[in-house]
C-alpha positions as CSV (number, residue, x, y, z in Angstrom):
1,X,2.3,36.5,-4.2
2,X,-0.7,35.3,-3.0
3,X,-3.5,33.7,-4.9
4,X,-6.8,35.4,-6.3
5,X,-9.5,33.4,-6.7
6,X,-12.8,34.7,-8.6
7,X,-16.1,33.7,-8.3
8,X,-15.9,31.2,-10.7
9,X,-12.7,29.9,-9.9
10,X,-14.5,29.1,-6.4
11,X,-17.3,27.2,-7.9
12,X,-14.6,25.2,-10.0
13,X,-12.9,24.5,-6.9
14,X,-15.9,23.2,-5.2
15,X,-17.1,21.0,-7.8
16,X,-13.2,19.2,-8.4
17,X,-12.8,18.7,-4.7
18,X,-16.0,16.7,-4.6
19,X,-15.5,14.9,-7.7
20,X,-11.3,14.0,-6.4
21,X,-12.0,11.5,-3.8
22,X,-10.8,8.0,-4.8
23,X,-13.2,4.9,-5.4
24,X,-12.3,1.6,-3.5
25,X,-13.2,-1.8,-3.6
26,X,-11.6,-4.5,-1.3
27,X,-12.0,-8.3,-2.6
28,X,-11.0,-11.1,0.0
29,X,-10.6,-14.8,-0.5
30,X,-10.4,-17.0,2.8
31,X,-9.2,-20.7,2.5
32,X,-11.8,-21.3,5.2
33,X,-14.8,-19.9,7.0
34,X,-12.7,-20.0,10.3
35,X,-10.5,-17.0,11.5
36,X,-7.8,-16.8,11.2
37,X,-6.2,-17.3,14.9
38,X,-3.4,-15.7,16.5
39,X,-1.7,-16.2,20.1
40,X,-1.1,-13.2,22.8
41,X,3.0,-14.3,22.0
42,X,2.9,-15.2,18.5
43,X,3.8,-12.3,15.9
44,X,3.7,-11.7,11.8
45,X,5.4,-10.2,9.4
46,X,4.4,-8.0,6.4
47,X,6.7,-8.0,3.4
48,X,6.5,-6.0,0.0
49,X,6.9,-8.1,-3.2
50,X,10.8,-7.2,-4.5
51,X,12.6,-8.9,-7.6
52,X,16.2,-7.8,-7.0
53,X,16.1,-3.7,-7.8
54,X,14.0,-3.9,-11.0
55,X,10.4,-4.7,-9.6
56,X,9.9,-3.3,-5.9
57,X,6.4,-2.6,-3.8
58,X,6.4,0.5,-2.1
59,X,8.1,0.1,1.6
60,X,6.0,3.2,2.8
61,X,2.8,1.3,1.9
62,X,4.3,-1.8,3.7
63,X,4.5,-0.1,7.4
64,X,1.2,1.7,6.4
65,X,-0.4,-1.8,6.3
66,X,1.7,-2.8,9.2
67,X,0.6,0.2,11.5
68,X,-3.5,-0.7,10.9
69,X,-2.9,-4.5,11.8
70,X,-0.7,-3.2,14.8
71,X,-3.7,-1.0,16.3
72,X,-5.8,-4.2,16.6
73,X,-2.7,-5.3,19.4
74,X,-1.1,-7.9,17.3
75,X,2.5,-8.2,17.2
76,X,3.9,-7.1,14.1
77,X,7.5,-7.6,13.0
78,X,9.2,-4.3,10.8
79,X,9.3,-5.6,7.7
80,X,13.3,-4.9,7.7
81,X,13.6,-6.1,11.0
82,X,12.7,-9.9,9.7
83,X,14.7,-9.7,6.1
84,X,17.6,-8.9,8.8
85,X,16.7,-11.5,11.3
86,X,16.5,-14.3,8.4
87,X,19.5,-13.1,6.3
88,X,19.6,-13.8,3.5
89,X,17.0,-15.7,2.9
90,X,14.2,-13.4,2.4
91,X,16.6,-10.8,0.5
92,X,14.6,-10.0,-3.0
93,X,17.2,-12.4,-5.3
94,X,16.2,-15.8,-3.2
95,X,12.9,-15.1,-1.0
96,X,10.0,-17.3,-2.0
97,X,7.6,-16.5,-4.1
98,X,5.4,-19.3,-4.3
99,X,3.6,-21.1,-1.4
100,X,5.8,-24.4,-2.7
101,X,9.1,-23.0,-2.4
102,X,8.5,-21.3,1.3
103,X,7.7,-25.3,2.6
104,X,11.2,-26.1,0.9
105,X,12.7,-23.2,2.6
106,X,11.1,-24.2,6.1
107,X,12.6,-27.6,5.4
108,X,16.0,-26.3,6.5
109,X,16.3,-27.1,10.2
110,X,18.3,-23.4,10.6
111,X,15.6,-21.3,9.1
112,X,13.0,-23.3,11.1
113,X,14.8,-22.5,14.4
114,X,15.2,-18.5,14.1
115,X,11.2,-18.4,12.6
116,X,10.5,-20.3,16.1
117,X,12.7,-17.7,17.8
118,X,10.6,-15.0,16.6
119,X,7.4,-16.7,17.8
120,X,6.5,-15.8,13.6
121,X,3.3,-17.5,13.1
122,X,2.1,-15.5,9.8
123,X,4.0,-13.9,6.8
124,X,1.9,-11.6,4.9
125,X,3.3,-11.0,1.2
126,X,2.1,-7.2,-0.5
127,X,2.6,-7.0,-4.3
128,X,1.5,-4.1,-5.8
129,X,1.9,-0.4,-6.8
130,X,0.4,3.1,-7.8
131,X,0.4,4.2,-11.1
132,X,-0.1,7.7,-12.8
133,X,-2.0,8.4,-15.9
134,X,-0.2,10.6,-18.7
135,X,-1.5,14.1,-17.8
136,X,-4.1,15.7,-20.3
137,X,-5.2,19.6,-21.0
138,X,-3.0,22.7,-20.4
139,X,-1.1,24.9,-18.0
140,X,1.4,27.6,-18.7
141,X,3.3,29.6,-15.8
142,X,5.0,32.8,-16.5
143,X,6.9,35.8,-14.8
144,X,7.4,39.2,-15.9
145,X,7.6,42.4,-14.7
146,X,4.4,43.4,-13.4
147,X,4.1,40.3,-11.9
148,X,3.2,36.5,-12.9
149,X,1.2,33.3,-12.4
150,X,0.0,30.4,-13.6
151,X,-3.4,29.5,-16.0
152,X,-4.8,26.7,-17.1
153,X,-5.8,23.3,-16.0
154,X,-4.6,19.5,-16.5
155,X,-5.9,16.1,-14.9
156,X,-4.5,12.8,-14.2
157,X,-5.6,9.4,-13.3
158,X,-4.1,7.7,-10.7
159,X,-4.3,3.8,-9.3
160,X,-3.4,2.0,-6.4
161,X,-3.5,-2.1,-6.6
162,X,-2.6,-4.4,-4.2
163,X,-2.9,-7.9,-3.2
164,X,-1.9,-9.6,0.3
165,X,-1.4,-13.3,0.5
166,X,-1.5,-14.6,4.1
167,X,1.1,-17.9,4.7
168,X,0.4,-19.8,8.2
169,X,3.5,-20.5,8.7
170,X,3.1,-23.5,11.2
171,X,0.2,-25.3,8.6
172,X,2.5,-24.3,5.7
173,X,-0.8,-23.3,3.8
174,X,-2.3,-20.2,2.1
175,X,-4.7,-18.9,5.1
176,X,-6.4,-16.0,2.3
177,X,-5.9,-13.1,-0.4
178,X,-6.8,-10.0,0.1
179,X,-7.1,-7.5,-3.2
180,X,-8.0,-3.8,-3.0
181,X,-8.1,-1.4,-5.8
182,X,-8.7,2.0,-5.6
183,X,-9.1,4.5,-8.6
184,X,-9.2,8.4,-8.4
185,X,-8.2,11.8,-10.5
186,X,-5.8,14.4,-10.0
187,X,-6.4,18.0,-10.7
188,X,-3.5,20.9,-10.9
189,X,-5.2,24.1,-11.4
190,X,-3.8,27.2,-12.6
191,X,-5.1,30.5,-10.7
192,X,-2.6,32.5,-10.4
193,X,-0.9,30.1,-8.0
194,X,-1.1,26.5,-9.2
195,X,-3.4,24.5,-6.8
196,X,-3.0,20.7,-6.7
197,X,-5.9,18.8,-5.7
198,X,-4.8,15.2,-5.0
199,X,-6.6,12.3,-5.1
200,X,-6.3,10.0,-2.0
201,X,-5.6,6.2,-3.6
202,X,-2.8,5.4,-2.1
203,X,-3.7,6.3,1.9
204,X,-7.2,4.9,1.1
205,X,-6.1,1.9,-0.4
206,X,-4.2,1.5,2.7
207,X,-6.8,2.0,4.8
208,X,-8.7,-0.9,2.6
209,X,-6.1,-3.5,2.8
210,X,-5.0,-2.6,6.2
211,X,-8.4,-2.5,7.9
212,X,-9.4,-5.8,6.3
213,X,-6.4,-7.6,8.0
214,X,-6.9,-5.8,11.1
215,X,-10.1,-7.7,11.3
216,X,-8.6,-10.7,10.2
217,X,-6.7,-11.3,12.8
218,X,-8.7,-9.2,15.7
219,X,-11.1,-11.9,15.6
């Protein structure tokens, strides 16, 4: 069955797609005013946050991010490509968390050798998700036998937050954070068929983080 859509219906339409785009904001913190370098042979990885099953960052978001810094020609490492490569030392249970615990980590003449084998100059930590609201107002779907469809309306809030730390992992120091946040409202309509109009926070916030450490390392 196909949709109907009134005149006002249209006009409702209208209004919610302009009002369900998401609303970023990207923060950075640099250690230093000077960029942040990179060689034509040295390479990074990008790794999502992960506490053994019961706290995990989005892996799809991970190769997002990975796939913007890629377009500006730097050589990125899949993130499972390196937890493989390193095993098991970056598995969620044991990898570090704190800038402190990767220099103990590096002191291990082992580790140190496959890092240099990968030409890994930079480890980029994600930690993050994106959350749903509880939904609010009303929509009903029924079927009978001259026919059915679906009326009403409900709205959600949705958020995506992130923050990237950037490890030099020749210095051993904290090269910057990056934190982007991005806010937006979901709409399912009921008009005979439902509609869903989604807000973007997730693919934006990628775009956010992603573009800012594009440029990071493009300069």
């Amino acid at each position: 069955m196909s949709a109907r859509y009134t005149p006002l219906t249209a006009v409702v339409l209208a209004l919610l797609l302009s009002a369900c785009g998401a609303i970023t904001t990207v923060d950075e913190y640099r250690s230093s005013d000077n960029p942040i370098s990179i060689a034509d042979d040295e390479q990074l990885t990008i790794l999502g946050r992960r506490d053994s099953g019961h706290y995990e960052t989005d892996r799809e978001f991970v190769d997002c991010i990975g796939s913007k810094v890629a377009s500006a020609k730097v050589k990125v490492v899949p993130e499972q490509a390196f937890i493989d490569a390193i095993y098991p030392w970056f598995e969620p249970r044991v990898a570090p968390k704190t800038l402190g615990a990767l220099r103990n980590l590096l002191a291990n003449p082992l580790i140190e050798a496959r890092l240099n084998e990968l030409n890994l100059r930079y480890l980029v930590w994600v930690d993050g998700s994106t959350e749903s609201a509880t939904a609010s107002g009303s929509l009903s779907c029924a079927v009978g036998p001259g026919g059915g469809g679906c009326f009403g309306f409900a709205q959600w809030d949705k958020s995506s937050i992130y923050e990237a730390i950037i490890w030099d992992l020749r210095q051993r120091t904290e090269r910057g954070r990056v934190r982007v946040d991005s806010q937006g409202t979901s709409y399912l309509i009921g008009a005979v068929a439902p509609i869903p109009l989604l807000t973007p926070v997730k693919s934006d916030a990628c775009a956010g983080l992603g573009g800012q450490l594009r440029d990071y390392f493009a300069e």
